[in-house]
C-alpha positions as a Python dict, from the first residue, in 0.01 Angstrom:
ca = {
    (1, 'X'): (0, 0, 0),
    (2, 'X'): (241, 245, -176),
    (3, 'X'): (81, 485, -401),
    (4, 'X'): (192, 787, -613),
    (5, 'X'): (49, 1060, -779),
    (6, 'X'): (229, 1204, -1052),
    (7, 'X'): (67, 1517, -1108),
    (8, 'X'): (183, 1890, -1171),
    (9, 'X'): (223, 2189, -1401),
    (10, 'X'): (-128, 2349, -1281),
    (11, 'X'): (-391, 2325, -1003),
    (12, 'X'): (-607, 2133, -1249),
    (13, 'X'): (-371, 1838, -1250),
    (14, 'X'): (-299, 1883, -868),
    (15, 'X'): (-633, 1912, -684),
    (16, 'X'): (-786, 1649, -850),
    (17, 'X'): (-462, 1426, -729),
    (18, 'X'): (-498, 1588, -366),
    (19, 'X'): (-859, 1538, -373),
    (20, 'X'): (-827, 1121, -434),
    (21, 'X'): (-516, 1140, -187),
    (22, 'X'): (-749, 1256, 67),
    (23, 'X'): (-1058, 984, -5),
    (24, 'X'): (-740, 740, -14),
    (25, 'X'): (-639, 798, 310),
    (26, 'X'): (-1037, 779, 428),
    (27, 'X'): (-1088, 410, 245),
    (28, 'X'): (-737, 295, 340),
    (29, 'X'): (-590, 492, 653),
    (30, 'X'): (-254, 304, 666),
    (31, 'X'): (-160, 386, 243),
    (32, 'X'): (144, 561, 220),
    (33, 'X'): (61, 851, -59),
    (34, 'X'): (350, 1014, -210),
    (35, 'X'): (318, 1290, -521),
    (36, 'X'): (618, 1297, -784),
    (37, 'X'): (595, 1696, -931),
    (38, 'X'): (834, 1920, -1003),
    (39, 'X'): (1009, 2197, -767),
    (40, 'X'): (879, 2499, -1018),
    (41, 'X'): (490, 2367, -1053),
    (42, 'X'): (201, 2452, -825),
    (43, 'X'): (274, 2174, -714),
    (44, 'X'): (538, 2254, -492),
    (45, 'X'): (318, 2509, -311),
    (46, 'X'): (-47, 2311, -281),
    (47, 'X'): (153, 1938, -201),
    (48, 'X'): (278, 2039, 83),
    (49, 'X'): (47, 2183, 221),
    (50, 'X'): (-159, 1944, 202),
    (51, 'X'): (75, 1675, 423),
    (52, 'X'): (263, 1514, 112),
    (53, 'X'): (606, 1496, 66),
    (54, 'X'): (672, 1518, -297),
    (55, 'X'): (985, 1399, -517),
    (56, 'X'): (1062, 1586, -786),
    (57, 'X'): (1211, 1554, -1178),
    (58, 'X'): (1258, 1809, -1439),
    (59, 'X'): (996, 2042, -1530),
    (60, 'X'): (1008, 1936, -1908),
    (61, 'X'): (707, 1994, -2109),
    (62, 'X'): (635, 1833, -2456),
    (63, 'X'): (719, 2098, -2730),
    (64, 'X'): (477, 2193, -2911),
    (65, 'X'): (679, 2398, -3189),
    (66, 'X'): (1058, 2362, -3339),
    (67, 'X'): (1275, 2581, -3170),
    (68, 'X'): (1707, 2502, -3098),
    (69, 'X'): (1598, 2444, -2733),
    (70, 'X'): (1373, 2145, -2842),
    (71, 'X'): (1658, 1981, -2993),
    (72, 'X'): (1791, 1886, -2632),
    (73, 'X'): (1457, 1757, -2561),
    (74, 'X'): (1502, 1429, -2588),
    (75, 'X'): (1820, 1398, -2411),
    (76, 'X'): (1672, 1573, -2126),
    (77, 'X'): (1324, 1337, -2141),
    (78, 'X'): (1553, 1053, -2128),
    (79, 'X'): (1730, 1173, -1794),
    (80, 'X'): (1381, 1258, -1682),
    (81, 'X'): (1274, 933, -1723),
    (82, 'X'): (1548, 771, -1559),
    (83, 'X'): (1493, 971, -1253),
    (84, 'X'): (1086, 879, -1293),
    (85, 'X'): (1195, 479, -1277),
    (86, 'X'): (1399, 524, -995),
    (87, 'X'): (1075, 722, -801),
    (88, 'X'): (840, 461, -985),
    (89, 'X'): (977, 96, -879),
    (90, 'X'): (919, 177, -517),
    (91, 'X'): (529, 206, -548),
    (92, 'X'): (217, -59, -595),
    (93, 'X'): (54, 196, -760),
    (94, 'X'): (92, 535, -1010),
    (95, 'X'): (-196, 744, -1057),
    (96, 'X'): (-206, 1095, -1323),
    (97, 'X'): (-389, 1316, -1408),
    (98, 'X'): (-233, 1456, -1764),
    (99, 'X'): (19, 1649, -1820),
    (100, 'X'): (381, 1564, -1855),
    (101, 'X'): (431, 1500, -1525),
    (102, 'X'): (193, 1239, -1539),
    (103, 'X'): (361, 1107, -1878),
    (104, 'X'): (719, 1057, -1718),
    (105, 'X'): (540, 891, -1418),
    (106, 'X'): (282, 654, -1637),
    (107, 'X'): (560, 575, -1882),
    (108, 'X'): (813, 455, -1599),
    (109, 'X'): (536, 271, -1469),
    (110, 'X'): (508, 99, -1781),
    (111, 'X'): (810, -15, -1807),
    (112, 'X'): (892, -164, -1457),
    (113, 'X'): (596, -307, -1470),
    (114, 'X'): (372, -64, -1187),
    (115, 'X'): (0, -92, -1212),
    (116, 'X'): (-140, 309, -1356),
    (117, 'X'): (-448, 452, -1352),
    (118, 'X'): (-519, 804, -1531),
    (119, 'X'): (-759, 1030, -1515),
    (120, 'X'): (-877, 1260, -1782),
    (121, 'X'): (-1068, 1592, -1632),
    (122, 'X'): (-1090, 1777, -1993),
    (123, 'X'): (-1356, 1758, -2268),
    (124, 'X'): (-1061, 1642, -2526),
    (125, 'X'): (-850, 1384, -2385),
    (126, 'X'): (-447, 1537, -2383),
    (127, 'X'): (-211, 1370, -2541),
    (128, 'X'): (-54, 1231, -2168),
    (129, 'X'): (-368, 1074, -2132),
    (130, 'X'): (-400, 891, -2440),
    (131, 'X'): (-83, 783, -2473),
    (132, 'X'): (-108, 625, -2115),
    (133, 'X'): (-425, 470, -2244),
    (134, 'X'): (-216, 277, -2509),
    (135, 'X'): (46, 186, -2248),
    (136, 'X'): (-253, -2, -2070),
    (137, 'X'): (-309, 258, -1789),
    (138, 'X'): (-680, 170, -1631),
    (139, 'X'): (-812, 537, -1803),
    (140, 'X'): (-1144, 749, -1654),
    (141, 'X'): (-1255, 1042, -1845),
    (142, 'X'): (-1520, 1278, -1681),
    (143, 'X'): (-1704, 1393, -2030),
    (144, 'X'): (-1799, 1117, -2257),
    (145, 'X'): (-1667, 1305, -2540),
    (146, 'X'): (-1345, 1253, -2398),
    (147, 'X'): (-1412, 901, -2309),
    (148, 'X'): (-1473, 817, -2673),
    (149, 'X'): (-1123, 941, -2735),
    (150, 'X'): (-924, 686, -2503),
    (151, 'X'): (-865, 328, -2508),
    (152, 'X'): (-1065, 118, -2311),
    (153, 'X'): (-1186, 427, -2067),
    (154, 'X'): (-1494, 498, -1842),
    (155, 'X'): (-1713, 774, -1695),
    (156, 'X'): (-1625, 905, -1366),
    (157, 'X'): (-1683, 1253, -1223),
    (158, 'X'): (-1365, 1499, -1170),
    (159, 'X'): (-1246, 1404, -803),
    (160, 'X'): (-1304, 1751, -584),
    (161, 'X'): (-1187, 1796, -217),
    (162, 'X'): (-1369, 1813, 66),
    (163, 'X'): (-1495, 2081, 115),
    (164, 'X'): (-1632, 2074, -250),
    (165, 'X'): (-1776, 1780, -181),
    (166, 'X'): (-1981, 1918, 115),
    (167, 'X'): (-2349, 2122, 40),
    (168, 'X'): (-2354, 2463, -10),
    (169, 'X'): (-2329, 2700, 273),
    (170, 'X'): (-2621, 2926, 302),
    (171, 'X'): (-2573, 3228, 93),
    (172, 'X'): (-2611, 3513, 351),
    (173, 'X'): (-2345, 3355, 534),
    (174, 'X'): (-2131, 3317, 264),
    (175, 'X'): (-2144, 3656, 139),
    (176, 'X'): (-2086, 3798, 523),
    (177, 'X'): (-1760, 3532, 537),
    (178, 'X'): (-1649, 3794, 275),
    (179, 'X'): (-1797, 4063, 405),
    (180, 'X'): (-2008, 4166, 60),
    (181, 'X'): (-2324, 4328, 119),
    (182, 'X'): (-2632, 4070, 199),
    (183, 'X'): (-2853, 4284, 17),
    (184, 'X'): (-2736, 4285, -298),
    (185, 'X'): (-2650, 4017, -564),
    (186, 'X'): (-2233, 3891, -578),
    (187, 'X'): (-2096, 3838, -882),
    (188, 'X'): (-1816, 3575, -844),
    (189, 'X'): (-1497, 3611, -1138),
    (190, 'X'): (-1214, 3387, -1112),
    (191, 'X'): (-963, 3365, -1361),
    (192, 'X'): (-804, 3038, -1273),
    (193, 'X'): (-507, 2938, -1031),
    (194, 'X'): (-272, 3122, -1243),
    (195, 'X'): (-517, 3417, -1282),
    (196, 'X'): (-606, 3643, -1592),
    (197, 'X'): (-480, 3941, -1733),
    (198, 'X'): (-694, 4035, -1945),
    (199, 'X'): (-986, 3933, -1763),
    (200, 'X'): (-871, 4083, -1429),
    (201, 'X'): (-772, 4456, -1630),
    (202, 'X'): (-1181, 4402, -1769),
    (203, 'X'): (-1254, 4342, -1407),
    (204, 'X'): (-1060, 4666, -1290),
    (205, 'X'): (-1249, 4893, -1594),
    (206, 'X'): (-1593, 4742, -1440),
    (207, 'X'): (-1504, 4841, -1053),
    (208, 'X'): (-1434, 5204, -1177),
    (209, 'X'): (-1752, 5291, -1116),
    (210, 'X'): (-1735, 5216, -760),
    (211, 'X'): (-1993, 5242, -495),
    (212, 'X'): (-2251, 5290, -780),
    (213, 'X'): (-2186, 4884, -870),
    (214, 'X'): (-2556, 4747, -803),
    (215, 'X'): (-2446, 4407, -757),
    (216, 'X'): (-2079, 4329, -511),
    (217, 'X'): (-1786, 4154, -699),
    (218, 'X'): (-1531, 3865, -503),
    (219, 'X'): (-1280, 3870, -762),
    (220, 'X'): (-969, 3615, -737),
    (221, 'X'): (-705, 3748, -928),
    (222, 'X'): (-438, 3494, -916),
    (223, 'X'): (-85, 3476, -733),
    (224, 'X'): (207, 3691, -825),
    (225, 'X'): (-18, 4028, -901),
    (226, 'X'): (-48, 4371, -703),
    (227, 'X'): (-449, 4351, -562),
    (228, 'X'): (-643, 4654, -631),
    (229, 'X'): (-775, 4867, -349),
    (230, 'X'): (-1085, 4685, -163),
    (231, 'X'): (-1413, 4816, -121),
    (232, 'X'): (-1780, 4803, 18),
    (233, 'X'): (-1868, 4621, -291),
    (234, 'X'): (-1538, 4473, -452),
    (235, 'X'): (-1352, 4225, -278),
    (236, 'X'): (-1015, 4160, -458),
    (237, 'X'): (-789, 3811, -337),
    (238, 'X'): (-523, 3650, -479),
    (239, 'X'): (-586, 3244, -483),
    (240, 'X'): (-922, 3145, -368),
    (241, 'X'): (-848, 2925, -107),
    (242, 'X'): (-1285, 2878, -53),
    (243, 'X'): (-1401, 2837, -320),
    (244, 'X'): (-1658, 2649, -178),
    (245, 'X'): (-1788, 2960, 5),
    (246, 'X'): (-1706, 3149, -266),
    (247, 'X'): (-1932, 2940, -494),
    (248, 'X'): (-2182, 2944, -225),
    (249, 'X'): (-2202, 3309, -205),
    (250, 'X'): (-2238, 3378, -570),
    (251, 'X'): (-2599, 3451, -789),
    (252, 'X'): (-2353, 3448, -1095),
    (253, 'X'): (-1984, 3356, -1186),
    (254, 'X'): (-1767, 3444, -1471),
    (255, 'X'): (-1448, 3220, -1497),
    (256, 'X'): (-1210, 3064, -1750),
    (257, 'X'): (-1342, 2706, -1857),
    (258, 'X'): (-1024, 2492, -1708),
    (259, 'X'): (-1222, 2129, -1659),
    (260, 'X'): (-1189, 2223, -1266),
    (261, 'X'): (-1370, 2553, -1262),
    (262, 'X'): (-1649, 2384, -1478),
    (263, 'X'): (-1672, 2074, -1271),
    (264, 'X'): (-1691, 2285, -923),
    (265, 'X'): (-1893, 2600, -1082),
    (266, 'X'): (-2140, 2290, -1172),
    (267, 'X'): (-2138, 2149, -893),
    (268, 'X'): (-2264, 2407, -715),
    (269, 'X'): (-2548, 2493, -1007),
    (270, 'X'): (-2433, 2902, -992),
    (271, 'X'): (-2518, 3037, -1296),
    (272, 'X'): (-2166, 3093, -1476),
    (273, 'X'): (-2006, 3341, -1802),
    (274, 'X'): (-1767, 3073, -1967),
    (275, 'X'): (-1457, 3304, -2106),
    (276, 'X'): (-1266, 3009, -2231),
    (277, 'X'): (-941, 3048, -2315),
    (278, 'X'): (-832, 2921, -2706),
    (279, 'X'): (-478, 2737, -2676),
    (280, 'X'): (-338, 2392, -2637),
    (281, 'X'): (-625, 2179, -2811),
    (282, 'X'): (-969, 2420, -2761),
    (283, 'X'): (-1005, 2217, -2438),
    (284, 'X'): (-1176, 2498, -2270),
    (285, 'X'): (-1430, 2588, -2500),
    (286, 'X'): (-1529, 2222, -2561),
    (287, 'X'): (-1524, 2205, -2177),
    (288, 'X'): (-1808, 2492, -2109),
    (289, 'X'): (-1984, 2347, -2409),
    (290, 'X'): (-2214, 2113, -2205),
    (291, 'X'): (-2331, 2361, -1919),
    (292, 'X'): (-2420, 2643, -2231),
    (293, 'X'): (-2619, 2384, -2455),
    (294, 'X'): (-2827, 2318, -2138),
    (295, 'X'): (-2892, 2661, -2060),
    (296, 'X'): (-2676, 2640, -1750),
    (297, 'X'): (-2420, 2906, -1880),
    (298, 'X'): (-2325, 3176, -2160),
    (299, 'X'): (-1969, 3119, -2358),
    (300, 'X'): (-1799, 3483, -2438),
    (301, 'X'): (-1535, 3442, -2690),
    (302, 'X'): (-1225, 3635, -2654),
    (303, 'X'): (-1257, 3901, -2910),
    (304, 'X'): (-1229, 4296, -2958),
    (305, 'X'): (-1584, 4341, -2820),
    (306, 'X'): (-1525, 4101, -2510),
    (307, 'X'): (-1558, 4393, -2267),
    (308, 'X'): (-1888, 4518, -2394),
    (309, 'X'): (-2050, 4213, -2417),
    (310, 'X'): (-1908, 4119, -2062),
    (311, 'X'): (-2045, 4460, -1908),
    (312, 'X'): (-2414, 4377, -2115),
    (313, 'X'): (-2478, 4036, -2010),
    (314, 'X'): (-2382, 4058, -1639),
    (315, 'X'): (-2641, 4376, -1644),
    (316, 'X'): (-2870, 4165, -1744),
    (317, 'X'): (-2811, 3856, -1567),
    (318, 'X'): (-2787, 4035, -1245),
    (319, 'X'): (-3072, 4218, -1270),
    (320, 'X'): (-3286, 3903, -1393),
    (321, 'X'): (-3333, 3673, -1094),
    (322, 'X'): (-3628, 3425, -1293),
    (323, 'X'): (-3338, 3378, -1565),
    (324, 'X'): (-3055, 3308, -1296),
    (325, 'X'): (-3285, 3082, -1161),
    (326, 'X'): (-3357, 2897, -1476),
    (327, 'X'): (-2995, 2850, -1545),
    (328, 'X'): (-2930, 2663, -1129),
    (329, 'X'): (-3185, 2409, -1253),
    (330, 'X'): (-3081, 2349, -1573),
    (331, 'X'): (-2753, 2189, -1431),
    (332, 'X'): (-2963, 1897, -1303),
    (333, 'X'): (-2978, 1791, -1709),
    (334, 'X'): (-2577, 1747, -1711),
    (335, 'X'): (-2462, 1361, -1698),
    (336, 'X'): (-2373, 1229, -1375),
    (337, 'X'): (-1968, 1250, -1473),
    (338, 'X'): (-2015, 1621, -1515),
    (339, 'X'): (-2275, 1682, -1171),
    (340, 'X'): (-2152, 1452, -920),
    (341, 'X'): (-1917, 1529, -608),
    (342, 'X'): (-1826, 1111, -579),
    (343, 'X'): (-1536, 1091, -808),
    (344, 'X'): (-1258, 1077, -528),
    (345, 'X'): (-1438, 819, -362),
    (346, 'X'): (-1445, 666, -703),
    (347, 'X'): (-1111, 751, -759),
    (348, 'X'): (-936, 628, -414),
    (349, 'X'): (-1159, 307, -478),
    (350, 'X'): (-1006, 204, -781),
    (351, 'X'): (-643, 252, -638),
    (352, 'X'): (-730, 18, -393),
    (353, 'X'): (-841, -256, -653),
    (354, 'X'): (-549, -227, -885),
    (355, 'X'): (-340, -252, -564),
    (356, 'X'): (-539, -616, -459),
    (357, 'X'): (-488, -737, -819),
    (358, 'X'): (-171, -695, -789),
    (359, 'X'): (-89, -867, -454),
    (360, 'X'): (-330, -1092, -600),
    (361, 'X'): (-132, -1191, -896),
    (362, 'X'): (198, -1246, -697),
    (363, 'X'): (15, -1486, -460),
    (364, 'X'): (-73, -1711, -770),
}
């Protein structure tokens, strides 16, 4: 069995793809797993690393707005495509995860005829997604909201790796794995796998006051940015490569709402401050919209008083510990899709069905 994974453009298309390579290889030891990205994604960092060899095509995103570059677009999707086909016919089965990545790789599957599955991690389904939905790709959405917007799709959790999957580590050990004080509570702020400006310089104004924090900060601040100075209390790293410590060491977290943070930040039940960010379709705030009407988390929106009301509510979160605890149990009231750690096994099961349907079909 030949499968690919055509996934790229951020680490929420990506570990989702890795994560469902890796139950794969569990179910079905001898698949040969392949991932078709691009060389200037994430991609080309986290496939590799993870044992994959990847083939690559243009990085060619839809565009969104006129411009004289889009003109070309088409011209270039068509060579992208071409170059997708080639990768495609040489595979049993395509799997994506949105993006356009994915849409090269579900649309070449579609034409020569490759069975595709897609998976849609968001609250609103991307366009990749639904289009592959109309081209007849088996389609999984992990919020029903989003599963309402696709043809023919089902429920099935976001798949996580590993060490997601596994139970929390006991929190004193967590917080001395990154060397925070025991004693005191950790507030956990990630700004996703490309980090946050903004939210890292708010980060920076709240670590002024130093040793006089009364809670300790792990604060991921993304690749290709100078880390601040580290302290007893404030623990500055570029991509969180634990998160499931991380998560594990943490009495609160504030984090953009990309559908992986919310799917791991709930899977672990930490009490979280949703900052979502407002581009492409509101994905993010419709994302963190489950886990606040539950009571599991707070939404901020990314105004003029942002800072302020950052600086207030952690005060009082932090200082709170009935209230934190209120919010870990509330995650129990999320559907399954949005609380469970089985959607790679899901995931890696359904590869291997399209795969015997196929060799199925050419018997008869």
């Amino acid at each position: 069995m030949k499968v690919l994974f055509a996934s790229g453009g951020s680490a929420g298309h990506v570990d989702p793809a890795i994560a469902t390579a890796e139950a794969l290889k569990d179910l079905s030891p001898t698949a040969s797993i392949v991932f078709m990205g691009t060389r200037a994604g994430i991609e080309s960092r986290l496939v590799p690393s993870a044992g994959y060899p990847l083939l690559t095509i243009e990085k060619l995103p839809f565009p969104r707005r006129f411009s004289i570059s889009s003109l070309a677009w088409p011209v270039r999707a068509i060579s992208n495509l071409h170059r997708a086909r080639r990768i495609v016919r040489d595979f049993d089965v395509v799997v994506g995860f949105g993006g356009y990545v994915s849409a090269f790789g579900i649309l070449a599957a579609f034409l020569e005829r490759v069975p595709r599955i897609v998976h849609e991690a968001n609250a609103l389904s991307g366009l990749a997604n639904r289009f592959a939905g109309r081209l007849g790709a088996l389609a999984f959405a992990s919020y029903p909201r989003a599963e309402k917007q696709m043809r023919n799709a089902r429920l099935m959790a976001l798949p996580l790796r590993k060490n997601m999957q596994a139970a929390p580590m006991d929190q004193t050990e967590a917080k001395r794995f990154f060397d925070v004080p025991v004693d005191l509570p950790t507030v956990l702020i990630v700004g996703g796998s490309l980090g946050a400006r903004r939210l890292n310089a708010m980060v920076s104004n709240m670590v002024s006051a130093g040793e006089s924090l009364p809670y300790s900060i792990i604060h991921s601040l993304g690749h290709d940015v100078d880390l601040p100075v580290a302290s007893s209390r404030y623990r500055p790293l570029a991509y969180m490569e634990r998160m499931d410590v991380a998560l594990s060491a943490a009495d609160l977290v504030i984090s953009r709402a990309g559908a992986g943070a919310v799917a791991q930040i709930a899977r672990f039940e930490v009490p979280a401050i949703f900052i979502p960010l407002w581009h492409g379709n509101g994905e993010q705030g419709a994302n963190a919209a489950p886990a606040a009407e539950i009571g599991a988390a707070l939404v901020l929106k990314e105004d003029d008083t942002l800072e302020s009301r950052l600086r207030t509510e952690v005060t009082r979160l932090i200082g709170n510990s009935m209230e934190l605890s209120t919010m870990r149990s509330a995650y129990a009231k999320l559907p399954v899709s949005l609380h469970s750690c089985d959607g790679a096994d899901e995931m890696a099961a359904e590869i291997i069905a399209q795969f015997r349907a196929k060799v199925g079909a050419q018997v008869r």
